[in-house]
VMD Tcl script that builds the backbone (N, CA, C; Angstrom):
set m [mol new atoms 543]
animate dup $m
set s [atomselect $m all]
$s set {name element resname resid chain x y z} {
  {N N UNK 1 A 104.674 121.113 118.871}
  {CA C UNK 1 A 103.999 122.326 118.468}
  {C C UNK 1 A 102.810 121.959 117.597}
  {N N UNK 2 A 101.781 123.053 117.757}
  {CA C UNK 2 A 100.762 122.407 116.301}
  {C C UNK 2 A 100.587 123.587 115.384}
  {N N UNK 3 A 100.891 123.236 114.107}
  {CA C UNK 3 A 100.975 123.205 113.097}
  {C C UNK 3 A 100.087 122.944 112.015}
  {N N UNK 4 A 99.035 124.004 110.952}
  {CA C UNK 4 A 98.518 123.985 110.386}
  {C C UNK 4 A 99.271 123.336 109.297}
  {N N UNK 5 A 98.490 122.290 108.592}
  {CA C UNK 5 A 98.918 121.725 107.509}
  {C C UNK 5 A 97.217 122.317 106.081}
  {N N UNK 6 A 98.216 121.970 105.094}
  {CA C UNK 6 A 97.506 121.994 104.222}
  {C C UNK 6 A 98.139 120.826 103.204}
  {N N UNK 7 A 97.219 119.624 102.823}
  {CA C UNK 7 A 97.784 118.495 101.993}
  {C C UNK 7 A 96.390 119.117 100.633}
  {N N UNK 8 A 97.314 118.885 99.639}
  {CA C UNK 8 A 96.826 119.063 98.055}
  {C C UNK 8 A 97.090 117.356 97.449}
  {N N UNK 9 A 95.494 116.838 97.092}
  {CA C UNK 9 A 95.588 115.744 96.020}
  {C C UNK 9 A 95.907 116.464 94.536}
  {N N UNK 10 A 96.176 115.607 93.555}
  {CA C UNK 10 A 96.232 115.830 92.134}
  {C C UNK 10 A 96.262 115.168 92.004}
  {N N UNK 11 A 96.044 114.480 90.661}
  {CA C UNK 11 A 95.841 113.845 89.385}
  {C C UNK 11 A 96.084 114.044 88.378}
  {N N UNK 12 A 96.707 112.946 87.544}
  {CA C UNK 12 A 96.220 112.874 85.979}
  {C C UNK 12 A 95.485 111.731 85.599}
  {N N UNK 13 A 94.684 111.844 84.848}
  {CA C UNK 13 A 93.442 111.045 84.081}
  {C C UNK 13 A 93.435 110.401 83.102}
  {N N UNK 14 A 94.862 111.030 82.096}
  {CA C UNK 14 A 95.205 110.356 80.955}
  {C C UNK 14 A 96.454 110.393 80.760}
  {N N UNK 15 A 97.374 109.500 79.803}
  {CA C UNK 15 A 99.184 109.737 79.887}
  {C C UNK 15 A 99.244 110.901 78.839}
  {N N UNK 16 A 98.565 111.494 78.415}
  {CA C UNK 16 A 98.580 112.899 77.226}
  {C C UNK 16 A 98.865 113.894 77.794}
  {N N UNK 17 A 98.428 113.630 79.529}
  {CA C UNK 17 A 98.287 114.850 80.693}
  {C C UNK 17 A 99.861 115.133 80.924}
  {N N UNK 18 A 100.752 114.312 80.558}
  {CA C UNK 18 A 101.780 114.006 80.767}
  {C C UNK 18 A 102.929 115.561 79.986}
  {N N UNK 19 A 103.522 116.476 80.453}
  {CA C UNK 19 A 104.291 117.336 80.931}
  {C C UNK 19 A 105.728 117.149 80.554}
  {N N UNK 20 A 106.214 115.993 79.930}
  {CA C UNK 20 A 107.372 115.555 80.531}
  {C C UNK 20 A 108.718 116.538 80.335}
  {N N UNK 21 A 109.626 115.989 81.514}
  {CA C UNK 21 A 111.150 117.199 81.686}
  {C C UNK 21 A 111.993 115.962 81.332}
  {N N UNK 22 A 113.194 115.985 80.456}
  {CA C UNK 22 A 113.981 115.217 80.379}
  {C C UNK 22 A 115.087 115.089 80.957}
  {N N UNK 23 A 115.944 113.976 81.015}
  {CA C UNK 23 A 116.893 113.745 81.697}
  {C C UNK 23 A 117.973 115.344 81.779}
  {N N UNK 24 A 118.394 115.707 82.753}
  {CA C UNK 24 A 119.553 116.623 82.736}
  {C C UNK 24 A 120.817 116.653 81.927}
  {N N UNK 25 A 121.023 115.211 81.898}
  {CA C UNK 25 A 122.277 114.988 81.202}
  {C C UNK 25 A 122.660 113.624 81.530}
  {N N UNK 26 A 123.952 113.105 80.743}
  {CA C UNK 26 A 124.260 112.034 80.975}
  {C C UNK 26 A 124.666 111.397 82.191}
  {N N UNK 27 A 124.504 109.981 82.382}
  {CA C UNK 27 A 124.978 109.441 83.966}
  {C C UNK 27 A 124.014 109.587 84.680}
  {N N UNK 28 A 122.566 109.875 84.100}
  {CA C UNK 28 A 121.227 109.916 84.813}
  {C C UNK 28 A 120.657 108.410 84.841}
  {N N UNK 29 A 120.465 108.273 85.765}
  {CA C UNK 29 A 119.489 106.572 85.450}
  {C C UNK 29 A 118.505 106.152 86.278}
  {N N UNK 30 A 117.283 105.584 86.308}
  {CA C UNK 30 A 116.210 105.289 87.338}
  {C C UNK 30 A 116.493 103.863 87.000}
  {N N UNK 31 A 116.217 102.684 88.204}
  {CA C UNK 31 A 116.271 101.923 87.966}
  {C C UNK 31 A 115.037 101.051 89.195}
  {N N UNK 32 A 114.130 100.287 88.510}
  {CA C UNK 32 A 113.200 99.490 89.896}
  {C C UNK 32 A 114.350 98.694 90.530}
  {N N UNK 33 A 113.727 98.813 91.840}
  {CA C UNK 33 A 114.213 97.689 93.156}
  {C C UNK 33 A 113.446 96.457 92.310}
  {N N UNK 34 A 114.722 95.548 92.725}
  {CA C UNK 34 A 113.751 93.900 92.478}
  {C C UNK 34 A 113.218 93.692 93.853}
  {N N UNK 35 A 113.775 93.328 94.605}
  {CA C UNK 35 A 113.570 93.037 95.951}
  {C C UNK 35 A 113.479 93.993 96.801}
  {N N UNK 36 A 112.613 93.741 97.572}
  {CA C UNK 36 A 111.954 94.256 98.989}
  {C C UNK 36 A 113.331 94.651 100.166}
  {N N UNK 37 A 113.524 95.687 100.176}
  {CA C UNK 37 A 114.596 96.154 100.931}
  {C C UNK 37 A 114.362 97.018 101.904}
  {N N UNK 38 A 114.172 96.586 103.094}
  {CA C UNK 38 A 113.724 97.737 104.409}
  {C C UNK 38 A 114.814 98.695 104.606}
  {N N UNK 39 A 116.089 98.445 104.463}
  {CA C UNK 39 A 117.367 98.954 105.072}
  {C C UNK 39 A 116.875 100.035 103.997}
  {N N UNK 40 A 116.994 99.931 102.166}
  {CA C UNK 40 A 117.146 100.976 101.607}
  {C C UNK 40 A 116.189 102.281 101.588}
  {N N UNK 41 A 114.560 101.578 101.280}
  {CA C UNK 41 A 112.945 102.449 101.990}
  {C C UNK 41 A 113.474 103.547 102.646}
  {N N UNK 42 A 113.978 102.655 104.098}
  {CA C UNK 42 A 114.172 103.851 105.249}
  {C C UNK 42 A 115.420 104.717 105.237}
  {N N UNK 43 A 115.862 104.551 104.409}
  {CA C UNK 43 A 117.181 104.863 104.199}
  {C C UNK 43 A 116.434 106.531 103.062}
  {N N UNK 44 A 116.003 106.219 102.130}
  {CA C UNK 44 A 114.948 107.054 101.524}
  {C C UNK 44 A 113.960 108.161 102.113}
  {N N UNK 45 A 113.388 107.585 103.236}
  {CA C UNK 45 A 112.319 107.699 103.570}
  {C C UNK 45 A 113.079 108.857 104.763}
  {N N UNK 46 A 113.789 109.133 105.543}
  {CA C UNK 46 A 114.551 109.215 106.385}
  {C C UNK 46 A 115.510 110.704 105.559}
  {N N UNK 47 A 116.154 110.218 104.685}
  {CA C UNK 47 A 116.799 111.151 103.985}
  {C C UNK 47 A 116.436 112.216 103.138}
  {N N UNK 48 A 115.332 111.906 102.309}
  {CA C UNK 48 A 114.421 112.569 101.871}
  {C C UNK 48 A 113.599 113.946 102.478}
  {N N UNK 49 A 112.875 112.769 103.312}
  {CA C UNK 49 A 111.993 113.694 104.390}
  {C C UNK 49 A 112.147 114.061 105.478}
  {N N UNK 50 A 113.322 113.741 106.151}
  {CA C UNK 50 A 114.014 114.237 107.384}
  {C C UNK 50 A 113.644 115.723 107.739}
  {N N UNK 51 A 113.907 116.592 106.678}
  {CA C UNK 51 A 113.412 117.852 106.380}
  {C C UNK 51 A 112.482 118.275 106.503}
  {N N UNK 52 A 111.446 118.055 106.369}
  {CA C UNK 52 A 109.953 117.630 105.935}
  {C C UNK 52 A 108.938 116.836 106.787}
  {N N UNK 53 A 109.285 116.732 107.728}
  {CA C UNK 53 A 108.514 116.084 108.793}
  {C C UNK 53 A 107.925 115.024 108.129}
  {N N UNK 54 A 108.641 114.070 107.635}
  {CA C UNK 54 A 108.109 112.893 107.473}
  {C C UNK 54 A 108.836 111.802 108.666}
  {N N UNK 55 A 107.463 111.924 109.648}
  {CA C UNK 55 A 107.945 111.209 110.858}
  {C C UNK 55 A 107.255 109.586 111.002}
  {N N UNK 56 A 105.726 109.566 110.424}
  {CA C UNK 56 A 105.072 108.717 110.594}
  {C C UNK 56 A 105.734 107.388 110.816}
  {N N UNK 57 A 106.478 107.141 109.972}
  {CA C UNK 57 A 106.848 105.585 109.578}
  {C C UNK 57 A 108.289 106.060 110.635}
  {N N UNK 58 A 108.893 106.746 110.615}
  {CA C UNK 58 A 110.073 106.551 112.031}
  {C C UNK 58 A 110.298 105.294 113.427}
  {N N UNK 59 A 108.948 105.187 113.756}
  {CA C UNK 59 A 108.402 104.105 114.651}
  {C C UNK 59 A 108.791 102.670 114.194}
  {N N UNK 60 A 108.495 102.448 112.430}
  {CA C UNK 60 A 108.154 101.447 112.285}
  {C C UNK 60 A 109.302 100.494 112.537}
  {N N UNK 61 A 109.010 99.147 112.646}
  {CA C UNK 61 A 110.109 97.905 112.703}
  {C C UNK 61 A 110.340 97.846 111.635}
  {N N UNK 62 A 111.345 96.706 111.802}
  {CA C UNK 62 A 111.820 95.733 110.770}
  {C C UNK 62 A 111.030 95.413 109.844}
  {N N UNK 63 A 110.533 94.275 111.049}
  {CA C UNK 63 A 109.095 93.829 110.472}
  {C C UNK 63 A 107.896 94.407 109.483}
  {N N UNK 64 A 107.549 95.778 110.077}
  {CA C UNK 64 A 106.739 96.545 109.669}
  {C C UNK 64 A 106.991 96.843 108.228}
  {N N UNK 65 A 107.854 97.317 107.782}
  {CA C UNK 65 A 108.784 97.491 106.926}
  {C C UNK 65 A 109.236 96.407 105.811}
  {N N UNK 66 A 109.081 95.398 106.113}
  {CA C UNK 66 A 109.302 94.143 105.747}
  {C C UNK 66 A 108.036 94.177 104.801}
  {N N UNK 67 A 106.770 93.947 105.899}
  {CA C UNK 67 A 105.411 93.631 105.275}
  {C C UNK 67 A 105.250 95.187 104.254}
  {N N UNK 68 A 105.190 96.144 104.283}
  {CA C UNK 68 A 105.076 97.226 103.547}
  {C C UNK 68 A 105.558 96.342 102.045}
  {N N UNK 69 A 106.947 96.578 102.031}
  {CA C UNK 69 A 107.566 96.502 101.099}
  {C C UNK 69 A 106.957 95.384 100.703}
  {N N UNK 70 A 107.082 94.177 100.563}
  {CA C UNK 70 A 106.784 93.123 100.266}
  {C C UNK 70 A 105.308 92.655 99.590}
  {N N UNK 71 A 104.033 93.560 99.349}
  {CA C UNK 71 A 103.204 93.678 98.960}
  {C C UNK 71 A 103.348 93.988 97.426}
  {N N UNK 72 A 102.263 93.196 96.666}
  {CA C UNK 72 A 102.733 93.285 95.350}
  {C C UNK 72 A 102.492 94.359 94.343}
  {N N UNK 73 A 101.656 94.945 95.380}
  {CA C UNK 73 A 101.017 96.595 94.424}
  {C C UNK 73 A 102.159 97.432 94.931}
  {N N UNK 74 A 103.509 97.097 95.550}
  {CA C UNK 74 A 104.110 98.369 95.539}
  {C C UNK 74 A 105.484 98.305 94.661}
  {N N UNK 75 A 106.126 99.092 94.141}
  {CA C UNK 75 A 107.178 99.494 93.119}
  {C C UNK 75 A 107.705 100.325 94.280}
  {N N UNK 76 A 109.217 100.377 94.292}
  {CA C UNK 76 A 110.269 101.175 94.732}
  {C C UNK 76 A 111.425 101.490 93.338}
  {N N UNK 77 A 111.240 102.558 93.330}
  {CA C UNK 77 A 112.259 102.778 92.070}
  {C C UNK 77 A 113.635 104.186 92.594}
  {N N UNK 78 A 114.891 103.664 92.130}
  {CA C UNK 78 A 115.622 104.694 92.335}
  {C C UNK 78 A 116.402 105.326 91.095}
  {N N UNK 79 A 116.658 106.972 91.407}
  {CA C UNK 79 A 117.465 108.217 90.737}
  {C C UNK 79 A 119.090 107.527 91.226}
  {N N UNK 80 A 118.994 107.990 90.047}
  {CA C UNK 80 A 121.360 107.519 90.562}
  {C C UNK 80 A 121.735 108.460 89.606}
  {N N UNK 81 A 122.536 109.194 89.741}
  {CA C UNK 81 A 123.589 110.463 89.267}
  {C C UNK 81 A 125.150 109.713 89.145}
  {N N UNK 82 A 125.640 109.182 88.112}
  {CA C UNK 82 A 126.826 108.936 87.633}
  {C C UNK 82 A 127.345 107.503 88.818}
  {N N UNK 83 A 126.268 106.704 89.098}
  {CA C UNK 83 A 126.201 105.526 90.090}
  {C C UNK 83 A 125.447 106.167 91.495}
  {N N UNK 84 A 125.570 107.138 91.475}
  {CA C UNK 84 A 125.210 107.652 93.538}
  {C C UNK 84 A 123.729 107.637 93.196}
  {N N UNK 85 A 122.802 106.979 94.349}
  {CA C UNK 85 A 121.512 107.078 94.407}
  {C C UNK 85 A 121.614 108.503 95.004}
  {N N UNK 86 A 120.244 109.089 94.241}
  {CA C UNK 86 A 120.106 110.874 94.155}
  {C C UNK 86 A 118.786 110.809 94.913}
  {N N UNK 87 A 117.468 109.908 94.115}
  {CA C UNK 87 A 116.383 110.120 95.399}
  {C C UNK 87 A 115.701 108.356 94.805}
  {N N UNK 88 A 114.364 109.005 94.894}
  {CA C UNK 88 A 113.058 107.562 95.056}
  {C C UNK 88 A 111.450 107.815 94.737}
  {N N UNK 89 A 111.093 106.993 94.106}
  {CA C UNK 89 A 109.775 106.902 94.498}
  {C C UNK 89 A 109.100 105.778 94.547}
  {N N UNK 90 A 107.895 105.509 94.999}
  {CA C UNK 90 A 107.471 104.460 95.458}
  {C C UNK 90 A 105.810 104.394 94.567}
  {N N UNK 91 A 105.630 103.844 94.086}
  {CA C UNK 91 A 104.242 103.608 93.461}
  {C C UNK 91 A 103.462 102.705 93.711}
  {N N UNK 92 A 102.417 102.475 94.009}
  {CA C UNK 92 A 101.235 101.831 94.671}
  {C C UNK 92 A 100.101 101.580 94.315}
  {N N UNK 93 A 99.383 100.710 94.008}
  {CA C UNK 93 A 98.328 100.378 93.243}
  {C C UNK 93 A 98.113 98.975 92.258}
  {N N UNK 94 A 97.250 98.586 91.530}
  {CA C UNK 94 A 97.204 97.340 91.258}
  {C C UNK 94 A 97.118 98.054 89.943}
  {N N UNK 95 A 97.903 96.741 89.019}
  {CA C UNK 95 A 98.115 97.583 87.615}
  {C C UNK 95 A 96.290 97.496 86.921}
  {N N UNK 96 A 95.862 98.619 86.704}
  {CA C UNK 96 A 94.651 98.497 85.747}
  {C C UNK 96 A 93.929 99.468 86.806}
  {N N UNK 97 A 94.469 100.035 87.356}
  {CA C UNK 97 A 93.711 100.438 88.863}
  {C C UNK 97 A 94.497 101.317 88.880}
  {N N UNK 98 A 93.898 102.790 90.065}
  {CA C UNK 98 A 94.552 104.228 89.943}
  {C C UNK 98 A 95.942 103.709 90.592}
  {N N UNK 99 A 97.249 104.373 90.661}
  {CA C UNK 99 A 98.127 104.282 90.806}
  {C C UNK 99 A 98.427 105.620 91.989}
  {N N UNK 100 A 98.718 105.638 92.784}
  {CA C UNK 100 A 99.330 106.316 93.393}
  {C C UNK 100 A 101.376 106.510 93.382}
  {N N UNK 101 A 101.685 107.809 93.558}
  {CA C UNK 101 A 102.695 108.016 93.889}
  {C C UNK 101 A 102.917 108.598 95.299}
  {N N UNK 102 A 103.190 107.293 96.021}
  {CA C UNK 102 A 103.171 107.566 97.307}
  {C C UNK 102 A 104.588 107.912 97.818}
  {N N UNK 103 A 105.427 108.022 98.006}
  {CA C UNK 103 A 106.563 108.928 97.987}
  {C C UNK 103 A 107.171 109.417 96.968}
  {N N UNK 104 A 108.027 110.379 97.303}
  {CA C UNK 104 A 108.823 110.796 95.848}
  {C C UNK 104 A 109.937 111.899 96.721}
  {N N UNK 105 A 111.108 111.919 96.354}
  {CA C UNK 105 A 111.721 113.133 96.465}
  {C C UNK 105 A 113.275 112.806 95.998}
  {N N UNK 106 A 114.195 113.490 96.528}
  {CA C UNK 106 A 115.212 113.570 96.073}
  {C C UNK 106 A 116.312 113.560 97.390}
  {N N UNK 107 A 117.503 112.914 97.576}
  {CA C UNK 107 A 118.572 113.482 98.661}
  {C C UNK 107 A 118.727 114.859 98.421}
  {N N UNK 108 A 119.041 115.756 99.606}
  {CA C UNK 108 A 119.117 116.837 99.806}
  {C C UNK 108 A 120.082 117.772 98.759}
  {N N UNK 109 A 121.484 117.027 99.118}
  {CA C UNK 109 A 122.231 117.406 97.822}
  {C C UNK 109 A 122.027 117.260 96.365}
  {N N UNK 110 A 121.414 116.967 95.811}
  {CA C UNK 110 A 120.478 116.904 94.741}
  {C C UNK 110 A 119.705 117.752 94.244}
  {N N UNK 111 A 119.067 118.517 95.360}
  {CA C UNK 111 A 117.841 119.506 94.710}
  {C C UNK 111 A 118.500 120.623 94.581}
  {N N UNK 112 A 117.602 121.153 93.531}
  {CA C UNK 112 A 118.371 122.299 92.638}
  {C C UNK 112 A 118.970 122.318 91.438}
  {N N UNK 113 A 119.287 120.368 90.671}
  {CA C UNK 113 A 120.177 120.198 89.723}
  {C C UNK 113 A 119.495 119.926 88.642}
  {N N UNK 114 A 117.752 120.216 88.589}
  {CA C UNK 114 A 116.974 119.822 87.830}
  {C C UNK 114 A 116.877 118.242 87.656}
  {N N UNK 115 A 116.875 117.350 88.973}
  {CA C UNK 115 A 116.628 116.267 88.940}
  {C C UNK 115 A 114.725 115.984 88.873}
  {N N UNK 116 A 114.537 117.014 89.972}
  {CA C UNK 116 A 113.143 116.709 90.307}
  {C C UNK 116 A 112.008 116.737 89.125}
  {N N UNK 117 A 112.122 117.710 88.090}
  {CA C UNK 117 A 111.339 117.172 87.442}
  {C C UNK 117 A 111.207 115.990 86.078}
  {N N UNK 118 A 112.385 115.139 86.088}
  {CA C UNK 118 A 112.772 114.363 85.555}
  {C C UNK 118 A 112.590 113.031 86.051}
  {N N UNK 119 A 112.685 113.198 87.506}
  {CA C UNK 119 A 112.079 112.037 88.395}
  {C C UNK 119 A 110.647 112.308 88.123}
  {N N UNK 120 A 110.204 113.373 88.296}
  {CA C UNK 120 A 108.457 113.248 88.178}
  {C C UNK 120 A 108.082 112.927 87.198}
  {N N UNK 121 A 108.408 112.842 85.708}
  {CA C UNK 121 A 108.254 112.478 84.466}
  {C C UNK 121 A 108.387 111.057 84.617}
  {N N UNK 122 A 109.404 110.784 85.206}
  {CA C UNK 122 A 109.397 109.026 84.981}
  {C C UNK 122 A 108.569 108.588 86.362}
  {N N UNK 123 A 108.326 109.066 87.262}
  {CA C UNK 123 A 107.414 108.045 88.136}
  {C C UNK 123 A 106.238 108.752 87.545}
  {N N UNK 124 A 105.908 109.218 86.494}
  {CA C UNK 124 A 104.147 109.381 86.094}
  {C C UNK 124 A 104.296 108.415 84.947}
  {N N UNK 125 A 105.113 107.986 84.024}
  {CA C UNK 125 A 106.110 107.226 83.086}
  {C C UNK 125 A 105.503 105.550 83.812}
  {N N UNK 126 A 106.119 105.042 84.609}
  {CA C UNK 126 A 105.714 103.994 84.988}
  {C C UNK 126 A 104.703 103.820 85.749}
  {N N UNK 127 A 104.151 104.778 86.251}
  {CA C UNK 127 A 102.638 104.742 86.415}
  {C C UNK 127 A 101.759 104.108 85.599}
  {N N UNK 128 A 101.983 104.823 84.388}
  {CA C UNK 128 A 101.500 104.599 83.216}
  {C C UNK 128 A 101.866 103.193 82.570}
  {N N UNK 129 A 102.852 102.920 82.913}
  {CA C UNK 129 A 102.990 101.658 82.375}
  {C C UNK 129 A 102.454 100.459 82.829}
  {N N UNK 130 A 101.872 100.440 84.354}
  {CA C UNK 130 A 101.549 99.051 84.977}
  {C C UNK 130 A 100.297 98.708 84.069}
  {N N UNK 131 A 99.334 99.044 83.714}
  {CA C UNK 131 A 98.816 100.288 83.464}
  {C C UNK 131 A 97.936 101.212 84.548}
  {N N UNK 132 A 97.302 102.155 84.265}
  {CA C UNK 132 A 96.909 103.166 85.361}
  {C C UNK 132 A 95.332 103.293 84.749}
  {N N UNK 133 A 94.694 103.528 86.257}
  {CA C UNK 133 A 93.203 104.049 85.319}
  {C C UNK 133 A 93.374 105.577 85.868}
  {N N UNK 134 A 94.529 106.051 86.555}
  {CA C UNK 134 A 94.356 107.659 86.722}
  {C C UNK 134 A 95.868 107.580 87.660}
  {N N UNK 135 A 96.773 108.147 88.063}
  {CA C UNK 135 A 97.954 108.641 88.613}
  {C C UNK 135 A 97.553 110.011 89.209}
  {N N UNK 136 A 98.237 109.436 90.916}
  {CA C UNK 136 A 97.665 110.188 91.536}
  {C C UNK 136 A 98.825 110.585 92.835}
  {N N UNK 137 A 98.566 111.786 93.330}
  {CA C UNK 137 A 99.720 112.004 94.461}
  {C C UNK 137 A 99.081 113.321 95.055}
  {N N UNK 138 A 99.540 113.326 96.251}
  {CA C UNK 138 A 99.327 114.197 97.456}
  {C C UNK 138 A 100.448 114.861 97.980}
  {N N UNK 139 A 100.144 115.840 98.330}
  {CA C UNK 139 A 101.488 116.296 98.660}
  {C C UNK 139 A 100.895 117.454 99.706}
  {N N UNK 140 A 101.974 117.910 100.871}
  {CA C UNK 140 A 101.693 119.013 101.849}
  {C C UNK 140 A 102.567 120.175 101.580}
  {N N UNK 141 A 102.098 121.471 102.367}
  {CA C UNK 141 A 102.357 122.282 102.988}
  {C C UNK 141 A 103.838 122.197 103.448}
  {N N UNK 142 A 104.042 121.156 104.327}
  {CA C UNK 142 A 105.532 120.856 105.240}
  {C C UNK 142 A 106.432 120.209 104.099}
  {N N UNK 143 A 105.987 119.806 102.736}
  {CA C UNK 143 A 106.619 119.731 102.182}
  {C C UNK 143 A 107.698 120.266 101.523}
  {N N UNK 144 A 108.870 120.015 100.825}
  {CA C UNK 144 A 109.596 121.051 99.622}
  {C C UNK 144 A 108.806 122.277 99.498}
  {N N UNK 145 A 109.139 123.180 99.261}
  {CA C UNK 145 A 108.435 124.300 98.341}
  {C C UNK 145 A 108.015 124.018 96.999}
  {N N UNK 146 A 109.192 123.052 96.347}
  {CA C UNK 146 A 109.727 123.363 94.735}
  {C C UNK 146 A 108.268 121.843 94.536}
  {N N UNK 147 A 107.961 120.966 95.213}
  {CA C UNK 147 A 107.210 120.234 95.254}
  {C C UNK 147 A 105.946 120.406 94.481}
  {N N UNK 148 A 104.809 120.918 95.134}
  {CA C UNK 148 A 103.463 121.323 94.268}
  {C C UNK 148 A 103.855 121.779 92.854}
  {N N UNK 149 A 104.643 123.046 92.545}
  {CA C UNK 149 A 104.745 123.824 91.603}
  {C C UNK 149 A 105.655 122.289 90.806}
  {N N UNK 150 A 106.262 121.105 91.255}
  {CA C UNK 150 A 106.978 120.499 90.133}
  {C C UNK 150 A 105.715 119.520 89.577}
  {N N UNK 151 A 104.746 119.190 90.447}
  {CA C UNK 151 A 103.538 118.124 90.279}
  {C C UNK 151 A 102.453 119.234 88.980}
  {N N UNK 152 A 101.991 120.602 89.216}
  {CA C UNK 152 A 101.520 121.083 88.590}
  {C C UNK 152 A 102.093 121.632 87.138}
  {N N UNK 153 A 103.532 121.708 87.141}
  {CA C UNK 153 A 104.180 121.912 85.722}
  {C C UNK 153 A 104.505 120.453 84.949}
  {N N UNK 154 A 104.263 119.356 85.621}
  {CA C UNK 154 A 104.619 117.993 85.089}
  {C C UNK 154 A 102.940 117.432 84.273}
  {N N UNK 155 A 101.957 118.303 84.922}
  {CA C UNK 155 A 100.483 118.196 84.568}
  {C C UNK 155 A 99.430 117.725 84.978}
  {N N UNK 156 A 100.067 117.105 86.774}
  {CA C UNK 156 A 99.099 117.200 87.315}
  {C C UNK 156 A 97.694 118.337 87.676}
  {N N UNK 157 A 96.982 117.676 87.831}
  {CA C UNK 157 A 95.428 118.626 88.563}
  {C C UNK 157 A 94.918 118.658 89.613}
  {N N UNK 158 A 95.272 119.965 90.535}
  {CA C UNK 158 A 94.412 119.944 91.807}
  {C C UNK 158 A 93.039 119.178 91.997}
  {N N UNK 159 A 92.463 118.086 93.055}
  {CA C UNK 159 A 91.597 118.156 92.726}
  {C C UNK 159 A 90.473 118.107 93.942}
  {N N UNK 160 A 91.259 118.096 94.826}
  {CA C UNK 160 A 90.957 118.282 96.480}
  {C C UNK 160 A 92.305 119.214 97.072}
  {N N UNK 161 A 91.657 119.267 98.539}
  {CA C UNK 161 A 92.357 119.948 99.333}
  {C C UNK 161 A 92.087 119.986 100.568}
  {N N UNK 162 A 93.011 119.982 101.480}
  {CA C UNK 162 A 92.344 119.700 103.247}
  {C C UNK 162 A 93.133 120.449 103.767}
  {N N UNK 163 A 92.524 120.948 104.993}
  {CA C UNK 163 A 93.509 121.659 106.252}
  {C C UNK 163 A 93.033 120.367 107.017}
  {N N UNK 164 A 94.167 120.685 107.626}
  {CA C UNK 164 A 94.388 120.216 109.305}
  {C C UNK 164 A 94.960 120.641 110.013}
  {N N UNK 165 A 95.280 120.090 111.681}
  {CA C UNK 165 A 96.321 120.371 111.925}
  {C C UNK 165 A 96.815 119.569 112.942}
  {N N UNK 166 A 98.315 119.377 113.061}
  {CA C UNK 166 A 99.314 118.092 113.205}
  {C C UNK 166 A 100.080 118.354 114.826}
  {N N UNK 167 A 100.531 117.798 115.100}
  {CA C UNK 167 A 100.859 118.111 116.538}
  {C C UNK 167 A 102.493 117.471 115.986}
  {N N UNK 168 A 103.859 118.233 115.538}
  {CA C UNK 168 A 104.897 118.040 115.409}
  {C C UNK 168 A 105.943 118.315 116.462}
  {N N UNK 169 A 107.030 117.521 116.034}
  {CA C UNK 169 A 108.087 118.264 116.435}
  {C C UNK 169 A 108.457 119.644 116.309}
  {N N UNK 170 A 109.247 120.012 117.402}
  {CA C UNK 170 A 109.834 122.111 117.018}
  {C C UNK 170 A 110.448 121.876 115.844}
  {N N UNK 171 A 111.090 121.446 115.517}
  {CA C UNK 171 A 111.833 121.252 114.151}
  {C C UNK 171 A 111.986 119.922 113.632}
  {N N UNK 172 A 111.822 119.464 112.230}
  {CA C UNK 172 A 112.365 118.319 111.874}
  {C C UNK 172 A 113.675 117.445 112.336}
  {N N UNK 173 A 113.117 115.973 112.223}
  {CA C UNK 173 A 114.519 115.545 112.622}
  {C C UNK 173 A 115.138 115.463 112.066}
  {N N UNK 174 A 115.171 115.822 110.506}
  {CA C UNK 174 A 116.562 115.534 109.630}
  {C C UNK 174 A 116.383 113.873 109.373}
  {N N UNK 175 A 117.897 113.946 108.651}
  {CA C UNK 175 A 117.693 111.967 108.378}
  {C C UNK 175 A 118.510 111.033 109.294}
  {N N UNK 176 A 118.674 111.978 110.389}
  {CA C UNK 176 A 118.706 111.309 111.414}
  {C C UNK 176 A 119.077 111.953 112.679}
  {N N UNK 177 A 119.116 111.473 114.529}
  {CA C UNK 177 A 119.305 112.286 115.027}
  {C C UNK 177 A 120.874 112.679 114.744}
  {N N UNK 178 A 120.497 114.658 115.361}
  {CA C UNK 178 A 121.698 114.937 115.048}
  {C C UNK 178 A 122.406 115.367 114.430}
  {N N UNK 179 A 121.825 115.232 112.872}
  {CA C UNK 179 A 122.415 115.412 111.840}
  {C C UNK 179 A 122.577 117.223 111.791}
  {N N UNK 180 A 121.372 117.492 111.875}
  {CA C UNK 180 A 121.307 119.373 111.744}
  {C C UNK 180 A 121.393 119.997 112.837}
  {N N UNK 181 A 122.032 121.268 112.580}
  {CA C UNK 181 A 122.743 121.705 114.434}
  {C C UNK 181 A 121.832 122.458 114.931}
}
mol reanalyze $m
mol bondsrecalc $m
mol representation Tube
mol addrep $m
């Protein structure tokens, strides 16, 4: 089907811009990946956005996946709820240099528990820490709902905006086939 999209950039410019939501409660923990892990990414990437038409990378190999990860401007960091990984994000960029937050979300069962804006506090958090000359993320239309409105109460700034439009699936695949009836 095709499908009007609308993707929104934002920014923040300084860590003052910074919004932050605190942990929910105890048994909350983010922790970086040391190592380059394709199985877990897609495992993320898949679960997350299954919902959400995040299809792009579906295609990719092993391999592909391999080389992604394995690049030194990227950070994979995970949410864990009392040990259970909850969601992810992925940060990108060379420290001293803008930073992108190139994924972010949460497992499905998760949203709603006030994780999300606690994850967004800490992946703008270590943004800031590589250091950042600006933190930055994009986000769509086909996305979450709760998404934009969590990037703009955390303190990001609109600062572009694009239509397009996408030639999708009738419905998402979920995080995997099958999964949704």
């Amino acid at each position: 089907m095709l499908a009007e999209e609308t993707t929104y950039y934002l920014e923040m410019t300084d860590p003052g811009q910074l919004r932050p939501k605190p942990a929910p409660g105890p048994g909350v923990d983010i922790a970086l990946v040391a190592d380059a892990c394709p199985e877990l990414n897609r495992f993320f990437y898949t679960a997350v956005g299954g919902d959400w038409y995040w299809i792009d990378r579906l295609p990719w190999t092993y391999a592909q996946w391999l080389a992604y990860l394995a690049r030194p401007c990227l950070q994979t960091w995970v949410l864990s709820v009392a040990g259970v990984p909850a969601g992810y994000f992925e940060l990108e960029g060379d420290p001293g240099a803008d930073i992108e937050i190139a994924y972010f979300g949460l497992l499905p069962q998760f949203v709603g528990r006030t994780l999300g804006g606690h994850l967004l506090t800490e992946a703008v958090r270590r943004a800031w820490e590589r250091p950042a000359a600006r933190v930055w993320v994009h986000t769509s239309s086909f996305d979450h709902p709760a998404a934009l409105p969590n990037y703009l109460a955390r303190g990001f700034r609109l600062y572009k905006q694009e239509r397009s439009v996408k030639d999708l699936p009738d419905r998402p695949p979920g995080p995997w086939p099958g999964a949704r009836p």
